[in-house]
N, C-alpha and C positions, 0 to 999 in steps of 0.2 A: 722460258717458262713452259711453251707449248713441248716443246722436246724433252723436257722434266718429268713434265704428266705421264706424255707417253710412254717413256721408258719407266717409270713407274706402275703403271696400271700394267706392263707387259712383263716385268721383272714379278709383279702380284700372281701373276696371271701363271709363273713358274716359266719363263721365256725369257734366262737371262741372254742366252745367246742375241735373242731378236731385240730386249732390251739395249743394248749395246748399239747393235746394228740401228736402230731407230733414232741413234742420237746423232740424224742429221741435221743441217740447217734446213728450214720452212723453206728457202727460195731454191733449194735443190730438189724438192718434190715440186714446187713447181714451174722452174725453169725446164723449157721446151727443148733449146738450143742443142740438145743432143741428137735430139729427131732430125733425120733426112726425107724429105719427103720424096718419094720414087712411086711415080704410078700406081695411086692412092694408099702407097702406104706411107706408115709415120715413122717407118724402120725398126729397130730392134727395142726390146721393151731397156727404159734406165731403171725398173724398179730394181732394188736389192736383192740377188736371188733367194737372200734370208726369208725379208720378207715374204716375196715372193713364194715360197714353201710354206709359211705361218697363214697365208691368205688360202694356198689351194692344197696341200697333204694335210697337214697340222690340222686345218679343220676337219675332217675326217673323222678325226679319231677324238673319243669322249675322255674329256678333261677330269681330273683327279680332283674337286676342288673339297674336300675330306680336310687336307690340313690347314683350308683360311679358317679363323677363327675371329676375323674379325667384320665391321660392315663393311657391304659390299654397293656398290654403282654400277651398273653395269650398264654403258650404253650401248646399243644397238644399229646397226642399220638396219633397215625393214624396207620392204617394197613399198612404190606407191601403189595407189590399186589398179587392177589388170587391164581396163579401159584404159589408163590414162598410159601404160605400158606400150599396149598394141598400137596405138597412136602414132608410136618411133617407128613401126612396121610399115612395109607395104606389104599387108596380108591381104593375099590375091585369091582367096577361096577357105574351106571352112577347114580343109585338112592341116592348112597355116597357121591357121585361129587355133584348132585343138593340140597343135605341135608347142606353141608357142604357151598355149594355157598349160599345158603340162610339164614344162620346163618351169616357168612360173610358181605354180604350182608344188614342186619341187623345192626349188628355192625357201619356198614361204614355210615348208615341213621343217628343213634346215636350221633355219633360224629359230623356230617355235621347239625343237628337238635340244637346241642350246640351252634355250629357257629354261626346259624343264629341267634338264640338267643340273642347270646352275641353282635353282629353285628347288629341287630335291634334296640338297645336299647343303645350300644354304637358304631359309626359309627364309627369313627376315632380308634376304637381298632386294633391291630397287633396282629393278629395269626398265629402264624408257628406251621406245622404238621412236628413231628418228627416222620416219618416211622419204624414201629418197636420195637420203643422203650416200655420200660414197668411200671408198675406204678410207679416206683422209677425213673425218667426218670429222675433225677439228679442225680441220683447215674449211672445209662445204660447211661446214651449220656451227660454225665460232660462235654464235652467241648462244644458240641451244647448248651446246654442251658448255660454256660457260657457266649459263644460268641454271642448269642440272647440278653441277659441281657443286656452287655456291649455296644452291639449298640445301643436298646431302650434308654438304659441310654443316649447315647450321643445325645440321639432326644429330650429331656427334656429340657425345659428352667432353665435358671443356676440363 
């Protein structure tokens, strides 16, 4: 079901390639057993290099979303807030703190730059920011985006 959505929402989203590629099983994003551990690393990344290009080029570049004509969900990740960020740091002075802010920072443009996008072109879309969460954000916050789903669903004409 999980693997249905996503290649769904990605095939919506005009990503039939990464549609495809996404239709893995749950326990292969997150089985470890790939990972060698060698002198604190976790070794070579197992993402899909598909993926992988859909997460870091693909975002880049501003999406066409002109031919949905239908409603729209669109969940988000979102930062939590930048206190609770820097926390993961040992930020040893203030040049760390404003390196760190402005990366941050950055990120949070990104995401709010999607928005409008997606909101420019489709007015009536429904975006929730899920704080936190991570690219698997159906697999980290399963029941957020459950209970998103299920109430879009119920705004749809039957």
């Amino acid at each position: 079901m999980r693997e249905t959505l996503v290649a769904l929402g990605l095939a919506v989203l005009g990503v039939p390639t990464l549609a495809r590629t996404a239709l893995q099983t749950e326990s292969s994003w997150r089985d470890p057993s790939p990972h060698q551990v060698r002198w604190g690393s976790v070794g070579e990344s197992t993402m899909n290099s598909v993926i992988r290009r859909a997460i870091t080029v693909d975002a880049r570049v501003k999406r066409n979303f002109a031919g949905i004509h239908v409603p729209v969900l669109a969940i988000d990740q979102t930062q939590r807030p930048f206190e609770r960020v820097a926390a993961e740091y040992d930020i040893r002075n203030e040049q760390q703190r404003a390196a760190l802010r402005q990366e941050y920072t950055a990120v949070r443009l990104m995401y709010k730059r999607w928005q409008q996008d997606l909101l420019a072109a489709i007015p009536a879309a429904r975006i929730v920011e899920l704080p936190g969460a991570n690219v698997y954000m159906f697999l980290s916050n399963e029941a957020d985006v459950l209970r998103e789903i299920r109430a879009f669903a119920a705004t749809l004409p039957r």
